[in-house]
Structure formats: structure tokens, C-alpha cells
py3Dmol code that shows the C-alpha trace and the ligand (Angstrom):
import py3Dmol

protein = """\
ATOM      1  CA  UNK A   1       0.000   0.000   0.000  1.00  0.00           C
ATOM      2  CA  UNK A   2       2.917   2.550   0.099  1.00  0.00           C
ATOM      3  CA  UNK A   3       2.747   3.323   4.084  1.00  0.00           C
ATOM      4  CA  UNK A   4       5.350   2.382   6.309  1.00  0.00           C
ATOM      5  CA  UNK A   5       4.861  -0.778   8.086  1.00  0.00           C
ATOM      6  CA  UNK A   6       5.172   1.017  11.354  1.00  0.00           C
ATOM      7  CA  UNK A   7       2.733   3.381  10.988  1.00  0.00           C
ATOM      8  CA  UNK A   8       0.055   0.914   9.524  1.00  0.00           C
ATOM      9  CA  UNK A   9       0.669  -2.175  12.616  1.00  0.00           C
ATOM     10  CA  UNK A  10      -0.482   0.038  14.884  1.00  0.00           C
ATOM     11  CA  UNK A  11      -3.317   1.349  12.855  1.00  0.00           C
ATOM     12  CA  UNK A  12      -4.824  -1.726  12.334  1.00  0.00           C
ATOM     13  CA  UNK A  13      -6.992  -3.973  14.406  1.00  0.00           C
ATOM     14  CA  UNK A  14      -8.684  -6.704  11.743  1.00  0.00           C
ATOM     15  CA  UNK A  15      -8.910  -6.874   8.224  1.00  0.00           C
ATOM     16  CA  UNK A  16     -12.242  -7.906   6.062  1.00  0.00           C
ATOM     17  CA  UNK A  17     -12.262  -9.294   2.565  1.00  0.00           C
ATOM     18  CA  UNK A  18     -15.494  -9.176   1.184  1.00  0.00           C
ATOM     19  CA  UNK A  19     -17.120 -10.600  -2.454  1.00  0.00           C
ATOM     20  CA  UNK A  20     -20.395 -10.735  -3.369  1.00  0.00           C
ATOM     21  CA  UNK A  21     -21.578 -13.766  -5.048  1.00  0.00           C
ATOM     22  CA  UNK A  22     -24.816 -14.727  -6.701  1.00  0.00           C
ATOM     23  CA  UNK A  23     -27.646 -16.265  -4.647  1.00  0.00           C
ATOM     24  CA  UNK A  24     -29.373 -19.349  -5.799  1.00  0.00           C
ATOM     25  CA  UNK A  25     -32.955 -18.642  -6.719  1.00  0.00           C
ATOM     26  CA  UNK A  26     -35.212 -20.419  -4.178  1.00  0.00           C
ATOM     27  CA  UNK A  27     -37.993 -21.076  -6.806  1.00  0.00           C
ATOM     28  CA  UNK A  28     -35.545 -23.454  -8.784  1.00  0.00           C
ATOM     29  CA  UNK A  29     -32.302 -24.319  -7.429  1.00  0.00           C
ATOM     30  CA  UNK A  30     -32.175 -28.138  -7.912  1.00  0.00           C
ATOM     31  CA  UNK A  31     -29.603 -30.663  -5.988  1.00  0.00           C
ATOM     32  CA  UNK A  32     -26.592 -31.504  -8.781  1.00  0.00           C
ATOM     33  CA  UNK A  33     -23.637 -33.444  -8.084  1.00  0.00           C
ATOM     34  CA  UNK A  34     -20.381 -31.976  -9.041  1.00  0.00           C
ATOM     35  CA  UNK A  35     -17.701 -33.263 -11.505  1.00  0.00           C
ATOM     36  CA  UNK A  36     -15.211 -35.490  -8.726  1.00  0.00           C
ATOM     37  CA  UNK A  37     -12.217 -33.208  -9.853  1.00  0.00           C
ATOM     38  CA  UNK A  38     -14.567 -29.981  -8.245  1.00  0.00           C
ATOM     39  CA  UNK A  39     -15.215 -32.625  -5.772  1.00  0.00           C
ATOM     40  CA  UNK A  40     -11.866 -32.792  -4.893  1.00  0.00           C
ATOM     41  CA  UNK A  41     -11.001 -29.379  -4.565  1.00  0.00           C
ATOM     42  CA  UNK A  42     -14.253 -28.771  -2.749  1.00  0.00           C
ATOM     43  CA  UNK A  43     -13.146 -31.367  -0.062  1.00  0.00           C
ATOM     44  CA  UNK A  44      -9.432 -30.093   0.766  1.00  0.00           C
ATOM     45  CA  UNK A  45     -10.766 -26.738   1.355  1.00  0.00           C
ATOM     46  CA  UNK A  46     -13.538 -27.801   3.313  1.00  0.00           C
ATOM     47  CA  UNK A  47     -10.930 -30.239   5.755  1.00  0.00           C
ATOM     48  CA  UNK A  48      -8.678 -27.345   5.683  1.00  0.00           C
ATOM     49  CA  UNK A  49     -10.903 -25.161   8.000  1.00  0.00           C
ATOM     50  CA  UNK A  50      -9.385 -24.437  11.029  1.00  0.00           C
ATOM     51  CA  UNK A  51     -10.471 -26.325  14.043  1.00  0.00           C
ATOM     52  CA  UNK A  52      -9.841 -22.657  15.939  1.00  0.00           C
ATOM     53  CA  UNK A  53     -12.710 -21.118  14.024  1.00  0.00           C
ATOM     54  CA  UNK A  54     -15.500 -23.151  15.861  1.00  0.00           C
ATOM     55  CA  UNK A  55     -17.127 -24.166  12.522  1.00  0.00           C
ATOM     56  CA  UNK A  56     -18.262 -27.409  12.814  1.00  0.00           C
ATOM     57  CA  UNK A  57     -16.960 -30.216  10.512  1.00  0.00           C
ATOM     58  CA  UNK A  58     -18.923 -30.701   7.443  1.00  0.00           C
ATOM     59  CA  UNK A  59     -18.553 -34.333   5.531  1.00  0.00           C
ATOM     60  CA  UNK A  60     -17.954 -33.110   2.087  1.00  0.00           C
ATOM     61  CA  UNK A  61     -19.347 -36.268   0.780  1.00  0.00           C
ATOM     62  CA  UNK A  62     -23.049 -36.023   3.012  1.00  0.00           C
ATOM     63  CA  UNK A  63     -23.805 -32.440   1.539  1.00  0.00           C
ATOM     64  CA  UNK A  64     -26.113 -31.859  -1.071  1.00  0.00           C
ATOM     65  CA  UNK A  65     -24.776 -28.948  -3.235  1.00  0.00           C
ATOM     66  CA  UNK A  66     -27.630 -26.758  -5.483  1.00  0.00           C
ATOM     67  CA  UNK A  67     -27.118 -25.703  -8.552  1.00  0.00           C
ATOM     68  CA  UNK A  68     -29.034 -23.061 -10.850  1.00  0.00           C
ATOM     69  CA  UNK A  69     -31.703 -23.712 -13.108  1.00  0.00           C
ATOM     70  CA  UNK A  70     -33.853 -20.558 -14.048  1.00  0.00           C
ATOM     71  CA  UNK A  71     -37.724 -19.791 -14.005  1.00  0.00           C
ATOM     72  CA  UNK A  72     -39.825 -16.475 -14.634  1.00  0.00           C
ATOM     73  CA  UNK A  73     -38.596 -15.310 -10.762  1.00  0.00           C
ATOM     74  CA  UNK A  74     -35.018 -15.233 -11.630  1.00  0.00           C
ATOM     75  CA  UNK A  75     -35.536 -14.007 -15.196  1.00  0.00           C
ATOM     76  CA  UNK A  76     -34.003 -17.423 -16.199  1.00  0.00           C
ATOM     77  CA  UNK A  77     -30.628 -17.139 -14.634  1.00  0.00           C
ATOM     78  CA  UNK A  78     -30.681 -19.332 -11.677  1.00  0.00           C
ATOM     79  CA  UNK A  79     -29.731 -16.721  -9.298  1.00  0.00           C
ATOM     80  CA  UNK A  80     -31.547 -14.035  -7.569  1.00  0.00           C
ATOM     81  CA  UNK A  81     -29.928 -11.311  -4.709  1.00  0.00           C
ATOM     82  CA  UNK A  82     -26.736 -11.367  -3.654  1.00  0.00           C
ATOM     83  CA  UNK A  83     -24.877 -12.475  -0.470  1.00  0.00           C
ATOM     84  CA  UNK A  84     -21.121 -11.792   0.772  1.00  0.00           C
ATOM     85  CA  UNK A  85     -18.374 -13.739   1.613  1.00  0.00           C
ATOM     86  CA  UNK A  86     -16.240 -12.668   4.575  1.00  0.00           C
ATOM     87  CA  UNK A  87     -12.808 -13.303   6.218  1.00  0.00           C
ATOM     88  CA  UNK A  88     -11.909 -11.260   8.328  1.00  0.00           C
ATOM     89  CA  UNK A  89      -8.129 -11.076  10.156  1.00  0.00           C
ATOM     90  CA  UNK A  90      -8.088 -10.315  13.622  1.00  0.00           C
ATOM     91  CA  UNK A  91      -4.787  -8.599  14.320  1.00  0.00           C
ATOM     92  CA  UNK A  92      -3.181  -9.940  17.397  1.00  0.00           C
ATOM     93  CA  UNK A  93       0.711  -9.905  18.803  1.00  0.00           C
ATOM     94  CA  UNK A  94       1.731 -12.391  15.905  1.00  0.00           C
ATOM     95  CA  UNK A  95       0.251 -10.418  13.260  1.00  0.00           C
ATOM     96  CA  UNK A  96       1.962  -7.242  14.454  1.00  0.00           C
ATOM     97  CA  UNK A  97       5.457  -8.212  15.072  1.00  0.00           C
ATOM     98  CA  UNK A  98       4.731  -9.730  11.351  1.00  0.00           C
ATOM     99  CA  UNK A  99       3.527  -6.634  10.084  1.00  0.00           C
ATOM    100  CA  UNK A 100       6.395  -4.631  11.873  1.00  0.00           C
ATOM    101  CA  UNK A 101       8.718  -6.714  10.271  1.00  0.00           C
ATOM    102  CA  UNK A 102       7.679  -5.532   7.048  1.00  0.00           C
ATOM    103  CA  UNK A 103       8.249  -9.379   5.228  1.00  0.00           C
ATOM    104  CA  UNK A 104       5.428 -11.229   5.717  1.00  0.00           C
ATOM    105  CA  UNK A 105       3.977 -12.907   2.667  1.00  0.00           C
ATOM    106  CA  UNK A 106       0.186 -12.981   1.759  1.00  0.00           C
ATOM    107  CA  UNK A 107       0.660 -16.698   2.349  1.00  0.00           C
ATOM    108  CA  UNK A 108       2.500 -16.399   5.833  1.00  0.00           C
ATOM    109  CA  UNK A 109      -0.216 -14.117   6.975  1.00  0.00           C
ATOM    110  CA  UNK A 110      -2.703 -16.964   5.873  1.00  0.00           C
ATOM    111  CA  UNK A 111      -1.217 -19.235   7.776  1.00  0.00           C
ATOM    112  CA  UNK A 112      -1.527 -17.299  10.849  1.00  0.00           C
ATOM    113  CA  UNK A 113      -4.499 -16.568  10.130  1.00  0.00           C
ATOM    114  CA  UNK A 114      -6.171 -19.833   9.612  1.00  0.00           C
ATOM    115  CA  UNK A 115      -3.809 -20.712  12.714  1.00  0.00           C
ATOM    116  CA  UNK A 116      -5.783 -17.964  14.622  1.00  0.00           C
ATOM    117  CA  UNK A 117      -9.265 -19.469  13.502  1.00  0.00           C
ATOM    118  CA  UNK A 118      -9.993 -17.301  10.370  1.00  0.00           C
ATOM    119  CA  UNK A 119     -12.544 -18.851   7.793  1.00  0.00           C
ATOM    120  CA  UNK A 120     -11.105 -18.192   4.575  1.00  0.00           C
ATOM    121  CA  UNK A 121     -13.360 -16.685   2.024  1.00  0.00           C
ATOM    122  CA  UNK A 122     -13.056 -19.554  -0.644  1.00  0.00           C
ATOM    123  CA  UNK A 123     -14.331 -21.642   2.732  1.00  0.00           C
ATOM    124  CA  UNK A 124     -16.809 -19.508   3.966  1.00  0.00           C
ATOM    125  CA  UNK A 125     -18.084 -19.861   0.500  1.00  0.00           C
ATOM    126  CA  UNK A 126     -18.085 -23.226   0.596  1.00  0.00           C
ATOM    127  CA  UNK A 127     -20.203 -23.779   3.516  1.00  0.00           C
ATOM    128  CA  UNK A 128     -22.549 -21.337   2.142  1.00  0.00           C
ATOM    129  CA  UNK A 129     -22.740 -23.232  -1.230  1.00  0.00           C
ATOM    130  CA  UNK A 130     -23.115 -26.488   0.858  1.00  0.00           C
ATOM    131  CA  UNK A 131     -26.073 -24.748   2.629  1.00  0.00           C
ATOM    132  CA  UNK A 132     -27.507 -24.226  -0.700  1.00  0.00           C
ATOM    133  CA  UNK A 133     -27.681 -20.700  -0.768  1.00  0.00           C
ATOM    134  CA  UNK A 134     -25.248 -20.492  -3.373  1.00  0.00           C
ATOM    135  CA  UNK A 135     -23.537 -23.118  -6.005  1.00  0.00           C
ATOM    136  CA  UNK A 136     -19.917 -24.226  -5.692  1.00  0.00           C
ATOM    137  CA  UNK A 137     -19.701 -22.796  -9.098  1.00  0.00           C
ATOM    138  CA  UNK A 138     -20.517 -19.339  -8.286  1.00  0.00           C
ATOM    139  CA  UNK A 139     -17.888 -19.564  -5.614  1.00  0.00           C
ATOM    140  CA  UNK A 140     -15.103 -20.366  -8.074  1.00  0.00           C
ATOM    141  CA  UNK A 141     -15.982 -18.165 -10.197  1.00  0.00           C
ATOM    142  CA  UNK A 142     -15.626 -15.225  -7.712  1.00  0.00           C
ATOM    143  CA  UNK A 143     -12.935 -16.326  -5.280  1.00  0.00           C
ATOM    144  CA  UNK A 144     -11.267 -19.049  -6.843  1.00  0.00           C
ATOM    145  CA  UNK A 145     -10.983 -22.421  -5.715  1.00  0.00           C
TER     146      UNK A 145
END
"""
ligand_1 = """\
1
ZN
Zn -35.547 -19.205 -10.563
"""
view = py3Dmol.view(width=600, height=400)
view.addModel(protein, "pdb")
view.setStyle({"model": 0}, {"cartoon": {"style": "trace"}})
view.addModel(ligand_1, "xyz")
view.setStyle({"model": 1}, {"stick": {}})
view.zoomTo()
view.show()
């Protein structure tokens, strides 16, 4: 960002990422069953949720994912509203001294972050898409799988 690591630690006390992704239209969202390389992808991220972040564990394999179909409510696209997916970084001693030291990768933050208990956004999309209130789809399209 161009600001001194020292004069942005302190400044800080979490950080939010937030996307918006399409929400399944209630009228006719139907169950699918995704392609097993999705699957796969869709599993490790799911397992990879941090036991800190008080989520409970989903089974991948029990969830019935939705996926769009389109009727006169949704003007044929499937999707109707929007909802957000969050993570959000609480900044604690770790995340300072990291901050301070002015080399922390995106990826080293993550992992002190997921260490911490954060929900990543590709997971917190996830569970929403495994609630049915979006498709896995939609997810990767937005935030990458
Ligand atoms: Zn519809």
C-alpha cells in the first residue's frame, strides 16, 4: 500500500475481505452433483478449516450442493440477490510483530491466520454453497478455488 509498516501495525486492528456472489434462486435451485475433480477441490478446502474457528466439521461427501436452473422469478438465470463472503483477520501480537517486520507474505499471513481461527473466504463460500444458498460454481468463479 505505500505506508510504512510502522505506521500501519499500529493502525490496524482486523482486516475484512469481502465478495459478493450470486444467490441461488429459491424457486428453482435443484440438488446436482459436481464433476469429482470440483469434488476434490471442494473437499481439501472444506478439511482445511481451522479447528480454531468453531465451525463445525462438514462431511464433504453427506452435503447436497444446489445448482441453478432458471424460471420467470429469476428471469431465467438461476440466481436471484446477492450475499457476501467474509474473512476477516483479527490482528493480534503475531500479526503485528509480522507486520512490523515488514516481510510477511500474503501466504505467511494466511497461515496465521487460519492458525488464529480465520474462515477463509473460498471456505466460507463453501459452507454457504453447501447450505444451498449459493452453487460451488458461483464460488469459483468469484474467489477461486
Ligand atoms: Zn428461478
Amino acid at each position: 500500500m505505500g505506508v510504512a509498516p510502522h505506521l500501519l501495525a499500529p493502525a490496524i486492528n482486523a482486516i475484512m475481505g469481502q465478495r459478493l456472489v450470486r444467490k441461488l434462486c429459491d424457486k428453482c435451485k435443484k440438488p446436482i452433483t459436481l464433476p469429482p475433480e470440483l469434488m476434490t477441490d471442494v473437499k481439501k478446502q472444506l478439511e482445511s478449516i481451522s479447528e480454531a474457528s468453531g465451525e463445525a466439521k462438514v462431511d464433504a461427501d453427506k452435503i447436497q450442493f444446489m445448482g441453478p436452473v432458471g424460471c420467470e422469478e429469476c428471469n431465467k438465470s438461476g440466481y436471484k440477490g446477492r450475499i457476501g463472503l467474509y474473512e476477516i483477520l483479527i490482528k493480534d501480537a503475531e500479526i503485528e510483530k509480522a507486520i512490523l517486520g515488514g516481510n510477511i507474505s500474503e501466504y505467511a499471513m494466511r497461515e496465521v491466520a487460519t492458525r488464529q481461527g480465520m474462515v477463509t473466504m473460498v471456505q466460507d463460500g463453501l459452507l454457504k454453497a453447501s447450505e444451498g444458498l449459493t452453487s460451488v460454481e458461483e464460488v469459483k468463479r468469484i474467489v477461486g478455488l
